[in-house]
matplotlib code that plots the C-alpha trace (Angstrom):
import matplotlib.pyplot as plt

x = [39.9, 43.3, 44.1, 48.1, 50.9, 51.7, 49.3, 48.4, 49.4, 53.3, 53.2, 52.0, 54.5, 53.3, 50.2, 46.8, 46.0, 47.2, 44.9, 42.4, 43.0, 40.8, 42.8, 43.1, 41.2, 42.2, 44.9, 43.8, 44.9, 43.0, 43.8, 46.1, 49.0, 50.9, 48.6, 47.6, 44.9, 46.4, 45.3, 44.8, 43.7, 44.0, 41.3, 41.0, 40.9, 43.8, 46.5, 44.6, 46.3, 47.3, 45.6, 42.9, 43.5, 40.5, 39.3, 35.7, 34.6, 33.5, 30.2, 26.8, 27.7, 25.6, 26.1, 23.6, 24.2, 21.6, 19.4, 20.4, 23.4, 23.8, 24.3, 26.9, 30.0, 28.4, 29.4, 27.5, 24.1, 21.2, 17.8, 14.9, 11.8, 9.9, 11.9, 13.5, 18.2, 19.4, 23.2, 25.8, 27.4, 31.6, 33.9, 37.2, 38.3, 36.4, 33.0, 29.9, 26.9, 24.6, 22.5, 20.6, 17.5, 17.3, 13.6, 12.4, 10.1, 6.4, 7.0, 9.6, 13.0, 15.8, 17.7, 15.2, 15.0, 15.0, 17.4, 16.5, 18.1, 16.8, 18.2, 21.6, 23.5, 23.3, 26.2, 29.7, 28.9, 30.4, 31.7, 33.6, 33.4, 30.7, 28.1, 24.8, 21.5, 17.8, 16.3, 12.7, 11.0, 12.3, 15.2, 18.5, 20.8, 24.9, 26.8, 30.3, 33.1, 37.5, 36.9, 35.2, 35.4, 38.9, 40.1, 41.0, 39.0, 37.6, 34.2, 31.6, 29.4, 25.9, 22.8, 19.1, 17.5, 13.1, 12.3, 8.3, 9.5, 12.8, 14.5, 17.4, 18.4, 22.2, 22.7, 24.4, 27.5, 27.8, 28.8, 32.1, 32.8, 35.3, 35.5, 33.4, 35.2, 35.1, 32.9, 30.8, 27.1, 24.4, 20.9, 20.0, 17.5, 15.0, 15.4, 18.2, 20.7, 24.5, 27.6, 31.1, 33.9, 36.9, 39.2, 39.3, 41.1, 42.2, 44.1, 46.1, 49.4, 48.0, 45.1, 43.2, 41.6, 38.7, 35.7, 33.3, 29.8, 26.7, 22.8, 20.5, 17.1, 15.9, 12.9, 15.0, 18.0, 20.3, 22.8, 23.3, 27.4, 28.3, 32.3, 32.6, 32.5, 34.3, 36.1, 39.7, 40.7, 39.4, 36.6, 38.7, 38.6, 36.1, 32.5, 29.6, 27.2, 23.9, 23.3, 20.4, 21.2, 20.7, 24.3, 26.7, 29.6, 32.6, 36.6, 39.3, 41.4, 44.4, 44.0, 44.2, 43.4, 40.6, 36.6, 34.2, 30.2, 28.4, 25.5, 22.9, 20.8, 24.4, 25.7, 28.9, 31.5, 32.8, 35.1, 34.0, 36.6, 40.1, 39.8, 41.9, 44.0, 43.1, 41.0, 42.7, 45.4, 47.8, 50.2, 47.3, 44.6, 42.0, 39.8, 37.0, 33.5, 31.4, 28.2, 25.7, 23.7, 21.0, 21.6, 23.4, 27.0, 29.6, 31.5, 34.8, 36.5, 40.3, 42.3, 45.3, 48.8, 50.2, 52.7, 52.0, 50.2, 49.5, 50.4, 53.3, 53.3, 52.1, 54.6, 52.7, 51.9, 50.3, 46.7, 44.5, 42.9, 39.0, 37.4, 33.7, 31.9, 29.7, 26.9, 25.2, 29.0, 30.2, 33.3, 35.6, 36.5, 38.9, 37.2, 38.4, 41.5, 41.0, 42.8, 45.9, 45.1, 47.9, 50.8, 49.3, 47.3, 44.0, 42.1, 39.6, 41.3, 38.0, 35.3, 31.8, 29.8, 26.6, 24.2, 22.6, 18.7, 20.7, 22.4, 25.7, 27.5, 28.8, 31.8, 35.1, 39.1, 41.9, 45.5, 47.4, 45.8, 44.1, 45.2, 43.7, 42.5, 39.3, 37.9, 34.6, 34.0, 30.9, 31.0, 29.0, 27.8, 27.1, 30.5, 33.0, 34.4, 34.6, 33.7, 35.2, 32.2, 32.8, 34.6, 32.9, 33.4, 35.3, 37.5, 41.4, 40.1, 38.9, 40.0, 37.7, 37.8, 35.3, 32.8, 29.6, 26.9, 23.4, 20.6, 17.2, 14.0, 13.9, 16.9, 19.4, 22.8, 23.2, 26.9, 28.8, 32.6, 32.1, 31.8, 28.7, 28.6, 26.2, 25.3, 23.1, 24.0, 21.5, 22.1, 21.1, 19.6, 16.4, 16.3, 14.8, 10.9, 11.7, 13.6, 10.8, 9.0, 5.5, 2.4, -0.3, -2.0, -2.9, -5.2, -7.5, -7.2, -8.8, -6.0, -6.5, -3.5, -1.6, -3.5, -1.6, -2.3, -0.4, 0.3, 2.8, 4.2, 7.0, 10.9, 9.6, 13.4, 14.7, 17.5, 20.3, 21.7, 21.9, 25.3, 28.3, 31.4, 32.9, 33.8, 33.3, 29.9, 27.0, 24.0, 22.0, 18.6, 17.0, 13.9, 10.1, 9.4, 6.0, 5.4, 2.4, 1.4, -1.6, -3.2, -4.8, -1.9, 1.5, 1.9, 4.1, 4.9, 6.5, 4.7, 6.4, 7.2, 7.6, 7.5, 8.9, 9.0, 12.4, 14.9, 16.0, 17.2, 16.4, 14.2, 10.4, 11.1, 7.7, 7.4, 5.1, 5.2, 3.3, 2.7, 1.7, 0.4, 1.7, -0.3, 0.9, -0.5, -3.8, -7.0, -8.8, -7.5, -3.9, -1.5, 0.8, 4.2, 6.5, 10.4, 13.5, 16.5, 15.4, 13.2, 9.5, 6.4, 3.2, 1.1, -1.9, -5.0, -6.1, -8.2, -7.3, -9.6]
y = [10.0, 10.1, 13.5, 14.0, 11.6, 13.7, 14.6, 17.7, 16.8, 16.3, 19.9, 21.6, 19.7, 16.5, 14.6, 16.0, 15.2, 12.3, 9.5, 10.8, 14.2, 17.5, 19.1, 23.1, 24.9, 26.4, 23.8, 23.6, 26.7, 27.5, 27.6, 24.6, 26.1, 23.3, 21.1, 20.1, 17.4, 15.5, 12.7, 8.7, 6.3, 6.9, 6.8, 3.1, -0.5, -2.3, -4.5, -7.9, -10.5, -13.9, -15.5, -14.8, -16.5, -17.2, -17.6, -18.6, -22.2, -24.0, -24.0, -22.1, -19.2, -15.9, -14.0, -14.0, -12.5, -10.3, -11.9, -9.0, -7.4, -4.4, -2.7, 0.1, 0.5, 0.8, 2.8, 4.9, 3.3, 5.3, 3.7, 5.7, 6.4, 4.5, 1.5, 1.2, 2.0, 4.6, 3.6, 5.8, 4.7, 4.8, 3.3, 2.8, 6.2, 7.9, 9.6, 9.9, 12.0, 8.6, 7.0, 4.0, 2.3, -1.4, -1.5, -4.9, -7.6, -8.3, -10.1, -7.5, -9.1, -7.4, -10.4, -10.8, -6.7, -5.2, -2.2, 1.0, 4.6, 7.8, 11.4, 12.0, 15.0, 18.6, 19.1, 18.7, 17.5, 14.0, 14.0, 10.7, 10.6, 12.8, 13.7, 12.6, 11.7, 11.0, 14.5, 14.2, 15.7, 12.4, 14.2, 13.3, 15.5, 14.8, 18.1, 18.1, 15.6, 14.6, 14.4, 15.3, 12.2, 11.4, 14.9, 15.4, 18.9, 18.9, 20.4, 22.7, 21.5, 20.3, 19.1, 17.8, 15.0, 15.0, 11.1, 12.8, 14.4, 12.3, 15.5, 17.0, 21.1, 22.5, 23.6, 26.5, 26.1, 27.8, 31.1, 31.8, 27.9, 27.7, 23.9, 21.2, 18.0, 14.8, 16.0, 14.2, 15.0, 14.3, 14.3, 15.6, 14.9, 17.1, 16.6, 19.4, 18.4, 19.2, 19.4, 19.6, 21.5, 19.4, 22.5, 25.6, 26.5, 23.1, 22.9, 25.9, 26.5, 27.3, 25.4, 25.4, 22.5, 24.1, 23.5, 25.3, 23.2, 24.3, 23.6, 23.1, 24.9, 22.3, 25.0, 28.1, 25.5, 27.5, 27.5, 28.3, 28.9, 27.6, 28.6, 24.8, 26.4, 24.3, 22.2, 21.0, 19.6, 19.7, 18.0, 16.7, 12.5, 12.0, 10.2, 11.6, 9.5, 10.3, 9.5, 9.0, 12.4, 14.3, 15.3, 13.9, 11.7, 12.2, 10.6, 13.3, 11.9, 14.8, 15.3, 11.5, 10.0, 13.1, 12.6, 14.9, 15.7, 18.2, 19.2, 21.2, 23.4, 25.4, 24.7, 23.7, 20.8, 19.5, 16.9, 13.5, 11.5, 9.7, 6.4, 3.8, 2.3, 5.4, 3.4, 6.2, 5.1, 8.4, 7.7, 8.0, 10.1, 7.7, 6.2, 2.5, 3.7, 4.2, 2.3, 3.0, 0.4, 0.1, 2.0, 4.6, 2.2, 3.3, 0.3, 2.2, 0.3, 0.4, 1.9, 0.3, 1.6, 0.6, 3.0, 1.2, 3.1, 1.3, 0.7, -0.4, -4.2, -4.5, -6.1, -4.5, -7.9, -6.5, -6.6, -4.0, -1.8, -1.2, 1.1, 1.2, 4.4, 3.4, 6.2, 5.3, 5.6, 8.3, 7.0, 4.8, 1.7, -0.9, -2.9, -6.4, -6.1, -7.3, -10.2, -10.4, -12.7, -14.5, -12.7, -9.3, -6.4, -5.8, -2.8, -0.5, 2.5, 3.9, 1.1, 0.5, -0.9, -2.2, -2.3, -6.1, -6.6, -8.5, -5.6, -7.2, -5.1, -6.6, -4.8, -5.6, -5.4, -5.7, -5.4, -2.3, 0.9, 0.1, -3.5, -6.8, -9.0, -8.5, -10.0, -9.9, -9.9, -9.8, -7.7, -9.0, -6.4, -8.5, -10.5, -7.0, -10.0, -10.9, -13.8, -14.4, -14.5, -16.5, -14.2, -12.9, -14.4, -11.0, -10.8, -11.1, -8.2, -5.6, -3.8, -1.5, 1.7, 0.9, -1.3, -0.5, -1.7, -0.9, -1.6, -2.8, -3.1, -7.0, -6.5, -8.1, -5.8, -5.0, -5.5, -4.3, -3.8, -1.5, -4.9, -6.2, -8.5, -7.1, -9.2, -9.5, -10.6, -12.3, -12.7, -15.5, -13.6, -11.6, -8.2, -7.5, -7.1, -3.6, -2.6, -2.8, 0.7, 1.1, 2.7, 4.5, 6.4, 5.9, 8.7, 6.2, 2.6, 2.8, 3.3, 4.4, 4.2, 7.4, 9.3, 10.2, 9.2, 10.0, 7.3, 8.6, 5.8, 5.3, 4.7, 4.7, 5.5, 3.1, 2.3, 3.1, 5.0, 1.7, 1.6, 4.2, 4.2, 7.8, 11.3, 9.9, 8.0, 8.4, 6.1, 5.9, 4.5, 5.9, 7.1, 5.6, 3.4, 1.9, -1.4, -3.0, -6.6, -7.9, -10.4, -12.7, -12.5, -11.8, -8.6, -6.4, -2.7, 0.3, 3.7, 6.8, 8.4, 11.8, 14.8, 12.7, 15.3, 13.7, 10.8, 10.4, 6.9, 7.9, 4.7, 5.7, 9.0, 10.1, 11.3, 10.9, 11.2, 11.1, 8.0, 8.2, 4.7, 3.4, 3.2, -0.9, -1.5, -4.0, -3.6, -5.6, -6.5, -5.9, -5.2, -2.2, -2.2, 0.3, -0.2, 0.8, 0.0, -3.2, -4.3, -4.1, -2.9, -5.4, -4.7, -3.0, -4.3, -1.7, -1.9, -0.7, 0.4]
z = [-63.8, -62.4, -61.5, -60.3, -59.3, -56.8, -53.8, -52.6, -49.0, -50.0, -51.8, -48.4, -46.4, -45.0, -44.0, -44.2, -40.3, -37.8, -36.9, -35.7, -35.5, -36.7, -39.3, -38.7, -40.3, -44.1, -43.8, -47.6, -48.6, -52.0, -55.0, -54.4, -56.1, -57.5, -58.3, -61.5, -63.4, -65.4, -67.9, -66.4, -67.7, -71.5, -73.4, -74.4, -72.8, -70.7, -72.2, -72.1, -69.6, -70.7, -67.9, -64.8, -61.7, -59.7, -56.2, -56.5, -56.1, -59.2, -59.1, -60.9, -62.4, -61.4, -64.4, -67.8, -70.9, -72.5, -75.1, -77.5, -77.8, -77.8, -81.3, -79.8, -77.4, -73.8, -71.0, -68.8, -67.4, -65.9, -64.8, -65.9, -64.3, -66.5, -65.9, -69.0, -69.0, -70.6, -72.2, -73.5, -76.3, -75.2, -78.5, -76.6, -79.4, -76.3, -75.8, -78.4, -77.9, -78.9, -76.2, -76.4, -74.7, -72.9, -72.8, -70.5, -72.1, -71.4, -68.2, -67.1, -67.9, -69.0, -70.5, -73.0, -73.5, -76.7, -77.8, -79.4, -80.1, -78.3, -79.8, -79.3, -77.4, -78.7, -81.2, -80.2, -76.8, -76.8, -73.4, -71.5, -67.7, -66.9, -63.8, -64.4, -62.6, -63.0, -61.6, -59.7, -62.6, -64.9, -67.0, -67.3, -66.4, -68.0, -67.0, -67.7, -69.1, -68.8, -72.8, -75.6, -78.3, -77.6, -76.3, -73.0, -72.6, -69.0, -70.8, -69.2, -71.1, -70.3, -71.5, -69.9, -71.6, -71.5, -72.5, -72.9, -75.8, -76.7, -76.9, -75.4, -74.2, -73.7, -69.9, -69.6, -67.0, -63.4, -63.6, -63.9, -64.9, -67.8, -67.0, -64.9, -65.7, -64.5, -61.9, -58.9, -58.3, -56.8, -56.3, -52.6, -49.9, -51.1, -55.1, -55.9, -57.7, -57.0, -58.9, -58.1, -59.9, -60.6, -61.7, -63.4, -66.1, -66.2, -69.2, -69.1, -67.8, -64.5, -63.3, -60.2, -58.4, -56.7, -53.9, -55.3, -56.0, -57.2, -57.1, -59.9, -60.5, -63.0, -63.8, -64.6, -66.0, -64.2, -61.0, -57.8, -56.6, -53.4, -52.6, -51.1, -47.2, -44.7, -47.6, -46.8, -49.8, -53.9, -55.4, -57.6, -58.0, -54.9, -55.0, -52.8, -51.2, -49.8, -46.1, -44.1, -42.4, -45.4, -45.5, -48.2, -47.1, -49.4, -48.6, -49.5, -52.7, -51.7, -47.9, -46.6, -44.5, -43.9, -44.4, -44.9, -44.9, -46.6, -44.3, -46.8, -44.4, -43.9, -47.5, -45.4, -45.1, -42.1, -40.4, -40.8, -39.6, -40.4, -41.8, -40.4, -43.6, -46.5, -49.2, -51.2, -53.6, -53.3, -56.1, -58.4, -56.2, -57.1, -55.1, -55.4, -55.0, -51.9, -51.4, -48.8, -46.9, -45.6, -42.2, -43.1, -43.0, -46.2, -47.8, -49.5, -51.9, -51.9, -55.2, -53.5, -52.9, -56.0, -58.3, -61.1, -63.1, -66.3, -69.0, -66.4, -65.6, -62.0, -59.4, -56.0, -54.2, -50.7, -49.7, -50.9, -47.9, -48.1, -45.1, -43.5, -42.5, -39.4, -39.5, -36.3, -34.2, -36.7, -37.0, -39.4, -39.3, -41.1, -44.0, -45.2, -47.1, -50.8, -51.6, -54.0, -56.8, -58.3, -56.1, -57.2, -55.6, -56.4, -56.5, -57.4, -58.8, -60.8, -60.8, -59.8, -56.8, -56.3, -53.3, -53.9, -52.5, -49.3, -48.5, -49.4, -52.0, -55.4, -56.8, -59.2, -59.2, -61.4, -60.6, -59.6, -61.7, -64.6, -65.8, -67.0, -65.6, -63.8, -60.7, -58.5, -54.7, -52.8, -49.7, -46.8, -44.4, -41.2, -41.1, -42.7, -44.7, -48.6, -50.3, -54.2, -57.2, -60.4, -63.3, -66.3, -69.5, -70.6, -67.5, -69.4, -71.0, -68.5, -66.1, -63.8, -65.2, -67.7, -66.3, -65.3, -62.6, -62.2, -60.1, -62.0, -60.7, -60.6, -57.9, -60.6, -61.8, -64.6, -66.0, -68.7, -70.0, -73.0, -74.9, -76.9, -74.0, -71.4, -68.3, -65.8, -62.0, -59.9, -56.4, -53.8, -50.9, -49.7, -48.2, -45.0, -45.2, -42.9, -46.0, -49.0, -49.2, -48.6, -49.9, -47.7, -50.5, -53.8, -55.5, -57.6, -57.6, -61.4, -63.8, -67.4, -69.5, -70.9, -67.6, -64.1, -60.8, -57.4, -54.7, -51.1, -49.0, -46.9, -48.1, -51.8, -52.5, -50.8, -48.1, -50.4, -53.5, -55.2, -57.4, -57.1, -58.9, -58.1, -60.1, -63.0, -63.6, -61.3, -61.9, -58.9, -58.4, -55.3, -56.4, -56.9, -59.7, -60.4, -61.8, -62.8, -63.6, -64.9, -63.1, -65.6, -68.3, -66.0, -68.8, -66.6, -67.7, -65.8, -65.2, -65.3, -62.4, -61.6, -59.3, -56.7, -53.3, -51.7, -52.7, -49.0, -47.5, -44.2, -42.6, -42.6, -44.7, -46.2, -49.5, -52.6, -56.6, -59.9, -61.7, -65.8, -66.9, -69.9, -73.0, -73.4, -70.1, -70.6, -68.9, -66.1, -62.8, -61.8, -59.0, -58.4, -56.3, -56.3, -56.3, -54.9, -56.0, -56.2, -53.8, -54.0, -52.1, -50.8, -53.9, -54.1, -56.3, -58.8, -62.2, -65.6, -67.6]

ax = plt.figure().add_subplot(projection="3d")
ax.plot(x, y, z, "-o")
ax.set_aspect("equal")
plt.show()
């Protein structure tokens, strides 16, 4: 979460770089002397507000509640590969090491889902604001955490979750890591997953924000350092996206109004650009998430420019900035200020975003830095302009630093607040038929359940990383998942997917995976699409025996 009230750029003696400008290089001077993390938000939820002032049209709402509630505090959503959500169970005391599964019903909804536990954690690893990802193989991976249970710790601990076996294995940390943290990650191009380093030694008198990085060998469960070449600023507080490129597009939280890619053939970071109006709220170093479009284009959401950090009442009454990577030009543009709702900013200050099967983007606000009440804008991508959605039924009690979004395979977001309140989103438009993946190969086109089959196609991870949300939660859904409905019945279930060979969002990128029916799936005559984030393939006719 928040990391220091006062940025690094001040403490070396002015702005990171003028519009526009290159900054020199090891401007950045490491270790960052001077700067230190420090705790924001608190553990917990926002003061309620008395009232939430809206400025969507009466009309339908788009929101559903789930059938079933679920029995726990939830926070942290991952999409498996099976098609079922993983949920992390986050009491507003802080984090637990209990997950929980959202498994869909016969004909594939989620509303009507049923709940169930799956193992917890390894001991004492109850982390809060964490890195995580689905890896290519079908684990989880949850490395690090700002706190253990209630204590702010910045952990370097990890652990790798095998839904096979329902069982879960300790990661040992990066060499020479004595903390991760509230770390960003990602999955790359070609399936390795990398971590950033938010600081080191972060809770002694001394701490250093770092660069450093490292890359996964999910066989060996170990790491590979990389010294975060090129980097002009710390990890610390920034999201990563994935780009079409291959590299990773992250906006500096310390250096503003800097960007910067990460280019993995040279394990390097370079200059990527000023943005116009920094999305980066400086008085807090937090930043709104960044969600990639189909196209390569980055929607930024702002955090604001408020100082008033809550619990302070917020006063700021000026337009929130929001900025726009355009991939093809390379360059940054201004995005559509967020409204202010009721004379107040709103922003984005630790929140989520959601790609939407239109290729609009669905994200939330609340006033200031971490206040009540909560409000929802659609981003449109062909106008750069926002439209208002109707409010949640829970909205004078959030704010955006614990709410969730996810991306399910039906193309409806899944919502929730850390309430028993979970909700789904269901959006009006269609994606582009150039956008839907593809299959040119499937190994047999006679299925028998509990075997595994292998099908390669075109975009089968889609145009996008699906959801983002920052440092501190990463859910995203760019990978294959296979779906199969019986044709007689309308019985859908989800085969597991694995062994994908690249998650890249690059248009027409190749790849292939593993598919493991599922024992519930019926026999006789059926049709198989897979999905991205989403959006489904033409289906294929295939046979289960």
């Amino acid at each position: 979460m928040a990391a220091s009230i006062v940025s690094l750029a001040a403490m070396m003696g002015g702005n990171a770089a003028a519009a526009g400008e290159n900054p020199a290089a090891g401007q950045a001077a490491q270790p960052f002397a001077g700067a230190r993390p420090i705790l924001g938000p608190p553990v917990g939820r926002a003061k309620p507000a008395t009232s939430v002032p809206s400025l969507a049209p009466a009309g339908p709402s788009p929101w559903q509640a789930l059938k079933h509630a679920p029995p726990f505090d939830p926070g942290t959503m991952l999409l498996a590969s099976d098609g079922t959500v993983l949920v992390h169970s986050e009491p507003p005391s802080g984090g637990t090491s209990a997950w929980y599964k959202l498994t869909p019903d016969s004909k594939g909804s989620y509303v009507d889902g049923t709940w169930s536990t799956i193992a917890s954690m390894p001991s004492g690893y109850d982390p809060l604001y964490f890195g995580s990802a689905i890896l290519p193989d079908g684990r989880m991976i949850v490395e690090g955490g700002e706190y253990l249970g209630g204590t702010p710790a910045w952990t370097n601990k990890g652990a790798i979750y095998n839904p096979v076996t329902n069982t879960w294995r300790p990661v040992p940390p990066p060499a020479g890591w004595a903390n991760i943290g509230d770390a960003q990650s990602d999955v790359l191009a070609n399936g390795t997953y990398m971590l950033a380093q938010a600081c080191q030694n972060c809770t002694s008198s001394s701490p250093i924000l770092t660069t450093d990085d490292a890359l996964f060998n999910a066989t060996g469960l170990n790491w590979t350092v990389i010294p975060g070449q090129g980097k002009n600023d710390p990890n610390d507080e920034e999201g990563w996206n994935l780009l079409p490129s291959g590299q990773l597009l992250t906006v500096d939280t310390w250096l503003t109004p800097t960007t910067e890619l990460f280019t993995p053939s040279s394990l390097s970071w370079s200059f990527a650009g000023n943005t116009v109006r920094s999305p980066v709220n400086s008085a807090a170093v937090e930043i709104g998430p960044q969600v990639v479009m189909p196209g390569g284009n980055t929607f930024v959401v702002g955090a604001g420019t408020s100082r008033d950090i809550a619990p302070a009442k917020c006063t700021t009454d000026t337009p929130a900035p929001t900025a726009l990577y355009d991939y093809a030009a390379g360059k940054w543009v201004n995005g559509p200020a967020i409204p202010t709702i009721g004379g107040l900013q709103y922003d984005s200050a630790d929140g989520p975003g959601s790609i939407l099967p239109d290729g609009n983007v669905l994200f939330d606000v609340s006033p200031c830095v971490y206040n009540a009440p909560l409000a929802f804008f659609l981003y449109h991508a062909s106008t750069n302009t926002l439209s208002p959605v109707p409010d949640v039924p829970n909205a004078a009690n959030d704010s955006t630093y614990y709410t969730r979004l996810l991306v399910l395979p039906n193309g409806q977001i899944l919502f929730n607040d850390g309430s028993s309140q979970m909700l789904v989103y269901t959006a009006g438009g269609t994606p582009k038929p150039a956008w839907a993946p593809s299959i040119t190969s499937i190994s047999t086109t006679t299925l028998t359940p509990g075997r595994t089959a292998r099908l390669s196609g075109i975009q089968l991870a889609g145009l996008s990383q699906g959801a983002a949300y920052g440092d501190d939660v990463q859910d995203n859904t760019n990978f294959p998942l296979v779906r199969i409905t019986n044709s007689k019945s309308g019985v859908v279930t989800y085969a597991r997917t694995s062994h994908w060979t690249s998650v890249s969002i690059a248009p027409g990128a190749a790849s292939s995976t593993d598919f493991t029916v599922s024992t519930a799936t019926p026999a006789g005559a059926s049709t198989l699409v897979v999905i991205a984030n989403g959006i489904a393939s033409a289906p294929v006719p295939v046979t289960i025996r």
